[in-house]
C-alpha positions in Angstrom: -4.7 18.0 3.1 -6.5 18.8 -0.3 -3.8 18.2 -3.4 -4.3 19.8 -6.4 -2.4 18.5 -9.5 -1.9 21.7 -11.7 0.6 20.3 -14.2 -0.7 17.2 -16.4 1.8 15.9 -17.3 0.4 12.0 -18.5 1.7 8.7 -19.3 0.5 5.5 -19.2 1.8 2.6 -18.1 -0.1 0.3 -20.0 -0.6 -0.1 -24.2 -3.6 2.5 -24.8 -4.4 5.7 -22.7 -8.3 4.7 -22.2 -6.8 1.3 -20.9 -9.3 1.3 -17.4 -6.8 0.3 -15.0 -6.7 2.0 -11.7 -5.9 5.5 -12.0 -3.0 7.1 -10.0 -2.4 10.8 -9.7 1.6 11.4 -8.5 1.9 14.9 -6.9 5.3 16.7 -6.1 5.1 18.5 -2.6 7.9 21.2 -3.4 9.3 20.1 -7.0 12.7 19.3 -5.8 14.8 17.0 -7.7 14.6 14.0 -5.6 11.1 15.2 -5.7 10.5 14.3 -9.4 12.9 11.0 -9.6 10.8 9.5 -6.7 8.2 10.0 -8.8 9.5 8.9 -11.7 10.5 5.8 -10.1 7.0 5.2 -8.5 5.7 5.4 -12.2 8.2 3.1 -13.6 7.2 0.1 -11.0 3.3 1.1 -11.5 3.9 -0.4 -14.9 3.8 -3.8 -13.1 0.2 -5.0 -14.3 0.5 -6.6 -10.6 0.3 -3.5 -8.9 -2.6 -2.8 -10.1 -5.0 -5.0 -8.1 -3.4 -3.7 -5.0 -4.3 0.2 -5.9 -7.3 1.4 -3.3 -6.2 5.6 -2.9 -6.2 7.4 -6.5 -3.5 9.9 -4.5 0.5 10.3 -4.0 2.1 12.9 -2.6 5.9 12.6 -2.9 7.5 14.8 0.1 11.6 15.3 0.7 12.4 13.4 4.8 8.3 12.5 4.7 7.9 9.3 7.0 5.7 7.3 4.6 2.3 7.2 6.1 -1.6 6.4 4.3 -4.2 9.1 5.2 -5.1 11.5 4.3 -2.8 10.7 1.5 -0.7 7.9 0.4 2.8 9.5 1.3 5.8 8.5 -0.2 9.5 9.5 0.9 12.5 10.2 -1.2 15.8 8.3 -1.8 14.2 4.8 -1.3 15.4 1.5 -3.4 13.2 0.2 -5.9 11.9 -2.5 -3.6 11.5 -0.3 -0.6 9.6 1.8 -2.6 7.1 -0.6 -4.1 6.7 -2.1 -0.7 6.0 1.2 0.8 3.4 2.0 -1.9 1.7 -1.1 -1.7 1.6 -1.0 2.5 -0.2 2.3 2.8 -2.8 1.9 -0.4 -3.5 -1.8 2.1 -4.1 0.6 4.8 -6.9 2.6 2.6 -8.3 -1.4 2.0 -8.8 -2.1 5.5 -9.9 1.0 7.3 -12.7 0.9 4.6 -13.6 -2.5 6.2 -13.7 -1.8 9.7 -16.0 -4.3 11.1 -14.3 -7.0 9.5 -10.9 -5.7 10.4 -12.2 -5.3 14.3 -13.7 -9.0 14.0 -9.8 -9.7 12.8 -8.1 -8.1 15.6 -9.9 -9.6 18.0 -8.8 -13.0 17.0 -5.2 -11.8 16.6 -5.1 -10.6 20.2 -6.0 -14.1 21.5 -3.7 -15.7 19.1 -1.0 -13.1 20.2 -1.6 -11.8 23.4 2.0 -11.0 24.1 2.1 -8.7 20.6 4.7 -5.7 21.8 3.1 -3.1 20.5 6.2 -0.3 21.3 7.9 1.0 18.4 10.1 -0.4 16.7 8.9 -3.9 17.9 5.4 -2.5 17.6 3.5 0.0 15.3 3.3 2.0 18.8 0.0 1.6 20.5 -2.0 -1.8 20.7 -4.7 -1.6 18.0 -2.4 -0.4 15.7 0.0 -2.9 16.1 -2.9 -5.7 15.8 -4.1 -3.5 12.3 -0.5 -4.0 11.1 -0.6 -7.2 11.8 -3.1 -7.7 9.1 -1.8 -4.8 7.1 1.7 -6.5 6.8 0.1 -10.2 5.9 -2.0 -8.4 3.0 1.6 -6.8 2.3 3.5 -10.1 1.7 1.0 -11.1 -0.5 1.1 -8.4 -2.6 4.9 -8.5 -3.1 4.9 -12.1 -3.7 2.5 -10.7 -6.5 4.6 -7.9 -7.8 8.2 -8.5 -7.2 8.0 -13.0 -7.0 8.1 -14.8 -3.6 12.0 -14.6 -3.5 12.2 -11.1 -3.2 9.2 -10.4 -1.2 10.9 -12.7 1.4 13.8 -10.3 1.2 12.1 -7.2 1.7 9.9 -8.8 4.5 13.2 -10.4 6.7 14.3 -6.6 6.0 11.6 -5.0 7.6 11.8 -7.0 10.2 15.2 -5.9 11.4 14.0 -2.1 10.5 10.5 -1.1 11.9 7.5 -3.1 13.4 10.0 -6.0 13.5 7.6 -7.9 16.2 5.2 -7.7 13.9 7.0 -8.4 10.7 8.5 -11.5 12.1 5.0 -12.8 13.5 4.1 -12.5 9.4 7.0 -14.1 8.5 7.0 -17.2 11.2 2.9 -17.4 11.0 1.7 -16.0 7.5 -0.6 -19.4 6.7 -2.3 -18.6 10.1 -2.9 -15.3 10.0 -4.5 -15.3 6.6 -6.8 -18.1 7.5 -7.9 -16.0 9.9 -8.2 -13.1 6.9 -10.1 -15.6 4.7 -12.3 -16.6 7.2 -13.5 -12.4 8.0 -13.3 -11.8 3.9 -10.3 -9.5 4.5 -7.7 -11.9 2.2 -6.0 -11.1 -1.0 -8.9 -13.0 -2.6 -11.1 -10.8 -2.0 -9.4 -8.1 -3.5 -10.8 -8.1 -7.4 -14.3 -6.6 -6.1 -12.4 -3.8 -4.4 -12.9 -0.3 -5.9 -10.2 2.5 -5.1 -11.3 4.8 -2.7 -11.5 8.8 -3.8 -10.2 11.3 -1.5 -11.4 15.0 -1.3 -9.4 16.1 -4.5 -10.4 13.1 -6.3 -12.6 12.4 -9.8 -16.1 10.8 -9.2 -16.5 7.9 -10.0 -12.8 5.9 -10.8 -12.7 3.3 -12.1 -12.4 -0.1 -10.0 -9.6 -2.2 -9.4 -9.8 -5.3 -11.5 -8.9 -8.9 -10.3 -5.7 -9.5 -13.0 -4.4 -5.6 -12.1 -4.5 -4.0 -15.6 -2.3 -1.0 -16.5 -2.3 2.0 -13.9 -2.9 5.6 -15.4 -0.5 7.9 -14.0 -1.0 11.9 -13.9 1.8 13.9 -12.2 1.3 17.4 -11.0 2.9 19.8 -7.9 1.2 21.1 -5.3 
């Protein structure tokens, strides 16, 4: 899927617009009104300077009933709370973090199938086929961390017992009961938060060269907005 933002419409979330935070382009898949609040609402959390560290696919593509999913773009649904949203955002963009790091995130699952060899890997309980379910596993520790980071740990606790009574709730629980554990075992491949601030966002086909890198302390996020 190659979007193309033909509208510019720019604001920044930040105090200057050559402020080189992580650049996010927001694009409307058919311009409906839901459409355009989404995005609106996306743009309005990005002013969080803690998103920003947690940024790794320059892309959205905001779709009416989409199921929100990270490749080939980060896709976001409509209708979603504020929370929901965020969390959404920052799980898919993790996604584009670890598939970049494959043979540290194999060397991870590997030790996550010996620590949980009973994972269930069938939706809901699972993410619907084993490795998957492992990947999440990982995706959904790196997740916690980053809404402890952008909404406080109260609230990320919230939204984490939520998920676990709405999707991947095996593996959202096994986060919520084990999270020390599992990112030991993060830490010890180089695939924790900590590692994060040397990360640079990943460009996709309709991507700039060369964005600029996601810092360590976030920074404001540049937002363009265009339809497809």
């Amino acid at each position: 899927m190659i979007i193309i933002a033909l509208a510019l419409a720019l604001w920044t979330a930040g105090p200057r617009q050559d402020d080189p935070g992580p650049p996010v382009r927001i694009v409307l898949d058919n311009s409906t009104a839901s459409e355009a609040a989404t995005r609106d609402q996306l743009g309005r959390l990005l002013e969080n300077p803690a998103a920003g560290r947690w940024i790794f696919h320059p892309d959205v593509l905001v779709k009416d009933g989409a199921i929100p999913h990270s490749h080939p773009v980060v896709t976001m649904r409509t209708g979603e709370p504020d929370r929901e949203l965020i969390a959404n955002f920052l799980h898919e963009n993790i996604h584009w973090y670890v598939s970049a790091r494959k043979p540290a995130l194999d060397a991870v699952v590997a030790d996550l199938r010996v620590r949980y060899p009973d994972l269930p890997t069938r939706f809901p309980q699972g993410s619907g086929d084993e490795y998957s379910s492992y990947v999440h596993l990982v995706v959904c520790t790196l997740e916690f961390q980053a809404l402890r980071e952008v909404l406080g740990d109260a609230a990320a606790v919230d939204v984490m017992r939520f998920w676990a009574t709405h999707h991947y709730t095996a593996i959202y629980a096994a986060v919520i009961e084990d999270e020390q554990a599992i990112l030991s075992l993060l830490e010890a491949h180089d695939l924790s938060n900590r590692k994060m601030g040397s990360a640079h966002v990943i460009p996709s086909p309709a991507s700039e060269e060369g964005v600029p890198r996601s810092g360590r302390d976030g920074g404001s996020v540049r937002i363009t907005t265009g339809e497809r």
